[in-house]
C-alpha positions in Angstrom: 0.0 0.0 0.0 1.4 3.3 -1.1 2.7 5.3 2.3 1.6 8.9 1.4 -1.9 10.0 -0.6 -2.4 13.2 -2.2 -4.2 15.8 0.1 -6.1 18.8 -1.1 -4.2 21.4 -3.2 -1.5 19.1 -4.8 0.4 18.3 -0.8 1.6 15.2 0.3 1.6 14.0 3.7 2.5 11.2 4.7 -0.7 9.2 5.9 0.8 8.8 10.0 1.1 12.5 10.0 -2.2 13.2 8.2 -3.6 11.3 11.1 -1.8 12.5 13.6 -2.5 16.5 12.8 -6.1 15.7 12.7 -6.5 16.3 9.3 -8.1 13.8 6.3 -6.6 12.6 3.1 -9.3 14.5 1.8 -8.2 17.9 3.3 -10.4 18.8 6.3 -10.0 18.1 9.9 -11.1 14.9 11.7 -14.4 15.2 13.7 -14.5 19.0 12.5 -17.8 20.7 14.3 -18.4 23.9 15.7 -18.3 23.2 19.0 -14.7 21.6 19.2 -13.5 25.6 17.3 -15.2 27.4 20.4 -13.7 24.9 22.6 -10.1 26.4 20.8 -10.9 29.9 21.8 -13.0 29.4 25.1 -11.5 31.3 28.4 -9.5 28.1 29.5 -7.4 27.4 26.1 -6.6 30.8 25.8 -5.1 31.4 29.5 -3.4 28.5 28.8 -1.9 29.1 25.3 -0.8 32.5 27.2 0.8 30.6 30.1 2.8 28.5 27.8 3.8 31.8 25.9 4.8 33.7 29.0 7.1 30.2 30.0 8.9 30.3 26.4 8.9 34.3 26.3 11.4 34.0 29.1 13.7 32.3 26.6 13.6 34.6 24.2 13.1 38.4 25.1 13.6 39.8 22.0 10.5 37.9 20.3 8.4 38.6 23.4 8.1 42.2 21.5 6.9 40.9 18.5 4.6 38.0 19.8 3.2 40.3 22.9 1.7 42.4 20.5 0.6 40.0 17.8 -1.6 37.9 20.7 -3.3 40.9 22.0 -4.1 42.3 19.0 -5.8 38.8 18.2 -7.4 38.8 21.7 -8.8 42.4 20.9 -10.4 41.1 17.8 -11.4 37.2 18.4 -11.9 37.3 22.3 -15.2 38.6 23.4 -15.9 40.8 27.0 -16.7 38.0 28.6 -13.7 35.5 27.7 -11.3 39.0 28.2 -12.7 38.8 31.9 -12.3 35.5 32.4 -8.7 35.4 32.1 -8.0 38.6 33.6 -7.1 37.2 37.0 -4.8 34.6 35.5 -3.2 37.3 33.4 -2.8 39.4 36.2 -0.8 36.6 38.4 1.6 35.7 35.4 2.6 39.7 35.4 5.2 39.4 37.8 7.4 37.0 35.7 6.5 39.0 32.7 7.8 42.2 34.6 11.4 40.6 34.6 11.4 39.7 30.9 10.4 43.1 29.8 13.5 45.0 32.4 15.8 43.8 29.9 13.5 43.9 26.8 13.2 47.0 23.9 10.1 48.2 25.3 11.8 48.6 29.1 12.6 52.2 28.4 8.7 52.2 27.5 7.7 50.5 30.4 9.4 52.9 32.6 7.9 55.7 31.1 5.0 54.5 31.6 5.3 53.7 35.0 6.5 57.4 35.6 3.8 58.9 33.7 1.2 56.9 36.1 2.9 58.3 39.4 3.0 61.9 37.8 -0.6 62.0 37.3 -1.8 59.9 40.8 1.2 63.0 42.5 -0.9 65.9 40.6 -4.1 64.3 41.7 -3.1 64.1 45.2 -1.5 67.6 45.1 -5.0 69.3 44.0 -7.0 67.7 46.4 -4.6 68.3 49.3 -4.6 72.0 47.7 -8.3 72.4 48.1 -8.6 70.9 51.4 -5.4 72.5 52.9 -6.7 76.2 51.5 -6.6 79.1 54.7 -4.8 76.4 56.9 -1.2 76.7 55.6 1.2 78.2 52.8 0.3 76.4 49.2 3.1 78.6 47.1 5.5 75.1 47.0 1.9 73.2 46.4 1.1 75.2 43.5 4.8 75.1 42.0 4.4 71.7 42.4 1.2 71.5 40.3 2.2 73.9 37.8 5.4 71.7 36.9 3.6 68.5 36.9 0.6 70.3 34.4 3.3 71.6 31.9 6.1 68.6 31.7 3.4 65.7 31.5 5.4 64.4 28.3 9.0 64.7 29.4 11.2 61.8 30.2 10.5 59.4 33.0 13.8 61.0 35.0 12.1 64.5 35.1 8.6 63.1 35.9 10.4 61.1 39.0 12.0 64.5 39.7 9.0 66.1 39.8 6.3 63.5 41.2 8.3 63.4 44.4 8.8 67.4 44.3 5.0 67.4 44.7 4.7 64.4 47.1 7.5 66.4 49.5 5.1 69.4 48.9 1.8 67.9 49.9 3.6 66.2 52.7 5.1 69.8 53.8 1.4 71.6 53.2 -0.4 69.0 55.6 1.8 69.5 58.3 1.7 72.8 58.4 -2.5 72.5 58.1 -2.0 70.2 61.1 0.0 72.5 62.9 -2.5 75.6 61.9 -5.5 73.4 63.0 -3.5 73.0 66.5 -3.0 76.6 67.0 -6.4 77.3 66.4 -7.5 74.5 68.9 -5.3 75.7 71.5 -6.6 79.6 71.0 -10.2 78.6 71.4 -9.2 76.5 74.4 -7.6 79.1 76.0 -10.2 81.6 75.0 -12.5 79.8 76.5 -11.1 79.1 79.5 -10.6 82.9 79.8 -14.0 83.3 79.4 -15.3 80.5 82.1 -12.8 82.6 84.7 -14.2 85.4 83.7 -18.0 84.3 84.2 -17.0 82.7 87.5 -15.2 85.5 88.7 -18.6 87.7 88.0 -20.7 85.1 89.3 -18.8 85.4 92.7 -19.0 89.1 92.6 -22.4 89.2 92.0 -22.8 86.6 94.6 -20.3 89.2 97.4 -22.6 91.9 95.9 -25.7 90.3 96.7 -24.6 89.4 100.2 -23.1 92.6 101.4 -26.6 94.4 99.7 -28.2 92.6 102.6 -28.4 95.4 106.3 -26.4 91.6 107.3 -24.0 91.4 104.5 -23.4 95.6 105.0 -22.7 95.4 108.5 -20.1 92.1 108.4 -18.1 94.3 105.4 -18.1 97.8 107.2 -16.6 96.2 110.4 -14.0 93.8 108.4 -13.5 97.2 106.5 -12.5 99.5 109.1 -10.6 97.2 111.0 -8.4 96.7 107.9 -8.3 100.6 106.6 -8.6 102.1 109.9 -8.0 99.8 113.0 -11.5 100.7 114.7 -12.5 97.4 116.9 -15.6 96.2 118.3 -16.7 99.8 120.1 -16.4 101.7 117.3 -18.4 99.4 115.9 -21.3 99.4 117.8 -21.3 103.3 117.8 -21.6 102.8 113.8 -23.8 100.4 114.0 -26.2 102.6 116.2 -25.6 105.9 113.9 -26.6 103.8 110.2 -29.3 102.2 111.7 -30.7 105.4 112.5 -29.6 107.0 109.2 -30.8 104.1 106.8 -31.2 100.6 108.8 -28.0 99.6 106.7 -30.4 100.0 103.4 -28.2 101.2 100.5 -31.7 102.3 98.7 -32.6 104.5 101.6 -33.5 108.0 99.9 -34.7 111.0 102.1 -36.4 114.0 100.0 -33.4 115.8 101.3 -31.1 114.1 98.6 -29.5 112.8 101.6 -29.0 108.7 99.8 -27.4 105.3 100.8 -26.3 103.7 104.0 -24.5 106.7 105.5 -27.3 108.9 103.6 -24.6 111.2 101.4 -26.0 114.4 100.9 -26.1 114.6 98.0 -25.8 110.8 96.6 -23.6 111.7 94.0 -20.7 112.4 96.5 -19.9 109.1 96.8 -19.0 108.8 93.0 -15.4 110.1 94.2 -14.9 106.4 95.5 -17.0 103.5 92.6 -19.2 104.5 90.1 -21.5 102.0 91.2 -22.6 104.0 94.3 -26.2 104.0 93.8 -25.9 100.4 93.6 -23.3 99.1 95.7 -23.1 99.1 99.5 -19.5 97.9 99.8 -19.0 101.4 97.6 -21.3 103.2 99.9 -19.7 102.3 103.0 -16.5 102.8 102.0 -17.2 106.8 101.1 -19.1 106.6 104.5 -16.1 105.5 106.5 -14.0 107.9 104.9 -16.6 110.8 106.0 -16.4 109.7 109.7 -13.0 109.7 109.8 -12.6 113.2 107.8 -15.2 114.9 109.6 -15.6 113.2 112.9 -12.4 111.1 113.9 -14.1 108.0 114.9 -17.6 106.5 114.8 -18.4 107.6 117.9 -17.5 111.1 117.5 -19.8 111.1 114.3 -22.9 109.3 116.9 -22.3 111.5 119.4 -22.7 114.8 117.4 -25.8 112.6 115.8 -27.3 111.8 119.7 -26.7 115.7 120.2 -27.8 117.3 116.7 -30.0 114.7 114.8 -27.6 114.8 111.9 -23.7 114.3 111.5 
């Protein structure tokens, strides 16, 4: 039996190999349907023609350039969205030995500038938004120089883009520190300020209360005698002299008014002589007493030279 028959177009293969590729005598593949061609191209056969490519790639970089972009550009057209997804993950995983065929490849200079292109862009996104969000809180001038180099060398070579992505990275880095420090002072300030202001309002509060209390005939009689002890050294028989000549006066009321003018605890004559020691006279006892004090002592020596003219005149 002859050991090779004529196949389709004038070619002779030998019948083993004919049988062995799959193909007839007759010139078309075995068991040919269309199932078996979708199998070819289905998600699995073509992640693992890939795989096998990647593997071999590694033994010759130089026609990884070549056969790298003739398999994608027959993915692009024969592979639909779906098959494209299904062996994204696998192509993802194989990147990392690609990665080391293309560092010594022709398109590694490519590659790189790619790479620095990428981090340009993510450093000028990053500087914007800091920009907004830092904006009032600290000093932008390095942020914007930043920004404006990135915007105006987005084509130059990946040495310059390096330069200048980590000229903005230092920039937003410096611009968010001093926001943090700004956001600090201002924190500290409105502490402070409003510890200030609690003092304050507890410092009134207890004046108001001491005002409240020595308003009282009790509250003005405790102050006048702690007063002139202090300011003039009278003891307890001066007074009891005082406290017999302001009970007579006013009963120790600092609202006591006589249609005389005569006005307050030691009844001033008129009221408005008592503005030589507070403002606050018509209001104040502790103010009132004071002036009164400073009367007896003027006109009279002692509180109970002031009573005694009082006992003998009706008025002091």
């Amino acid at each position: 039996m002859d050991a090779t028959r004529r196949v389709s177009r004038g070619i002779r293969f030998p019948v083993e190999r004919a049988r062995n590729t799959g193909w007839t005598t007759r010139g078309r593949p075995e068991h040919w349907n269309p199932v078996t061609f979708s199998n070819r191209i289905s998600p699995g056969s073509i992640r693992h023609s890939f795989q096998n490519f990647t593997a071999k790639a590694v033994k010759n970089k130089r026609g990884l350039t070549v056969a790298a972009a003739a398999v994608v550009a027959v993915s692009a057209v024969v592979t639909p969205v779906v098959v494209s997804n299904a062996y994204a993950e696998p192509a993802k995983q194989a990147a990392g030995p690609l990665s080391e065929v293309v560092k010594g490849s022709p398109i590694a200079p490519m590659a790189l500038q790619h790479t620095a292109a990428q981090d340009s862009f993510d450093a000028l996104a990053v500087a914007q938004i800091t920009e907004q969000q830092v904006q009032g809180r600290a000093d932008v001038t390095q942020l914007d120089s930043a920004i404006a180099a990135l915007k105006s060398n987005y084509s130059s070579d990946s040495t310059t883009l390096h330069k200048l992505t980590v000229a903005a990275d230092n920039a937003v880095t410096t611009a968010n520190k001093a926001a943090v420090e700004h956001d600090a002072a201002v924190a500290a300030a409105q502490k402070a300020a409003a510890e200030a202001a609690a003092k304050a309002a507890a410092e009134a509060a207890a004046a108001a209360a001491a005002l409240a209390q020595v308003n009282t005939p009790d509250g003005a009689r405790s102050y006048a005698q702690s007063t002139m002890a202090s300011s003039y050294g009278w003891g307890g028989d001066q007074f009891s002299c005082l406290n017999s000549l302001w009970n007579r006066e006013s009963g120790w009321n600092y609202q006591a008014y006589n249609p005389s003018g005569a006005t307050g605890i030691p009844q001033a004559l008129p009221g408005s002589k008592m503005a030589s020691v507070g403002t606050d006279w018509a209001t104040d006892a502790a103010t009132q007493i004071k002036w009164g004090l400073g009367y007896i002592a003027g006109s009279y020596g002692t509180p109970c030279g002031a009573w005694s003219h009082s006992q003998s005149y009706n008025w002091y």
